[in-house]
C-alpha positions as CSV (number, residue, x, y, z in Angstrom):
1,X,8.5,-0.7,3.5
2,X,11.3,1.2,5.0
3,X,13.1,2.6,2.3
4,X,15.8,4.2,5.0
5,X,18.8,7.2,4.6
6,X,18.9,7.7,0.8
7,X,21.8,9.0,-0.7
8,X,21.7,11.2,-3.7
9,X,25.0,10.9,-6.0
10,X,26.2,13.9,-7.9
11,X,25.6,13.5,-11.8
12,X,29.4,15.3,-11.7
13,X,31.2,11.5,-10.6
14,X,33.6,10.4,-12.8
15,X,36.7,8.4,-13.4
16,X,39.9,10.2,-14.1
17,X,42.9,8.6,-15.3
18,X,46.5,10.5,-15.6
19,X,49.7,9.2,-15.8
20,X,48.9,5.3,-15.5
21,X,46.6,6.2,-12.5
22,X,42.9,6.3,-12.2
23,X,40.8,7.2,-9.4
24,X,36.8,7.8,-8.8
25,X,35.7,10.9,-7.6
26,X,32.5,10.6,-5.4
27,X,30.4,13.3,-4.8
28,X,27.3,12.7,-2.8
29,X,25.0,13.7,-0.1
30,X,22.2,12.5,2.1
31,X,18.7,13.4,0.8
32,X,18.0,15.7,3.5
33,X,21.4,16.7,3.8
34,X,22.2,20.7,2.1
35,X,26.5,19.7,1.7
36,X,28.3,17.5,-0.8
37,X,30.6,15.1,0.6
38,X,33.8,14.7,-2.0
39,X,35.4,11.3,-2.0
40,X,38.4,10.1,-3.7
41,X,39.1,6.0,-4.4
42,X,42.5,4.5,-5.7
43,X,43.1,2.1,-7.6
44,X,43.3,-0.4,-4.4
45,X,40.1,0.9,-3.0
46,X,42.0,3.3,-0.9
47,X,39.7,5.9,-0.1
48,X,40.4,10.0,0.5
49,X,37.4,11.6,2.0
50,X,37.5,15.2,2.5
51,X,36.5,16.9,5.8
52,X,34.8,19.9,4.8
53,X,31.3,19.7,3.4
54,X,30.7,21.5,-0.4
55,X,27.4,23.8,-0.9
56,X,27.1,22.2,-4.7
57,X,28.4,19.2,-6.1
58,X,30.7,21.5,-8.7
59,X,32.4,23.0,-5.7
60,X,33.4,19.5,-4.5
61,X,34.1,18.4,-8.5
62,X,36.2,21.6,-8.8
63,X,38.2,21.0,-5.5
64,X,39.8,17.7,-6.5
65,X,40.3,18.9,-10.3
66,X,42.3,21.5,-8.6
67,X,44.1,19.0,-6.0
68,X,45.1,16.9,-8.9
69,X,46.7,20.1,-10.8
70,X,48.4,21.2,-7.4
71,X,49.7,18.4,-6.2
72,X,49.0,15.8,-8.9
73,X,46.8,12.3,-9.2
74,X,49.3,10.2,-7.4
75,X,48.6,12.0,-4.3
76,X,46.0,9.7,-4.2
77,X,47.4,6.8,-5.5
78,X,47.9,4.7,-1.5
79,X,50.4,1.5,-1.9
80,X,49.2,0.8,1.6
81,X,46.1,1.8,3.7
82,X,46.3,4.4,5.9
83,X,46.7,3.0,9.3
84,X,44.3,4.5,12.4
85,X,45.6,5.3,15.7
């Protein structure tokens, strides 16, 4: 059996809520990958994916604990989804 690309997800994911908002914070990578992807979902299922790769998973946890201190949580918050050109 072909068990295919695994993904490993960071023990560091969580659920923040501030201000009426809540969003999950993905942090994962591929099993043979070194980087942590960071991903952010809204409440709508819009999704923020960052392009730079993190060494650790708390590098990626600390970079959108800082983004929501900077700029705040409803810089994630999308009413609708990002449209692609």
């Amino acid at each position: 059996m072909d068990e295919g690309y695994r993904i490993i997800h960071s023990p560091l994911e969580r659920r923040i809520s501030e201000d009426g908002i809540a969003i999950e914070v993905l942090i994962y990578r591929g099993e043979a990958d070194e980087g942590w992807i960071l991903e952010v979902v809204d409440h709508a299922g819009g999704s923020t994916v960052w392009e730079e790769v993190f060494p650790t998973d708390q590098a990626a946890l600390d970079e959108v604990l800082a983004t929501v201190r900077r700029e705040g949580i409803g810089c994630f918050a999308q009413d609708e989804p990002d449209t692609l050109y």
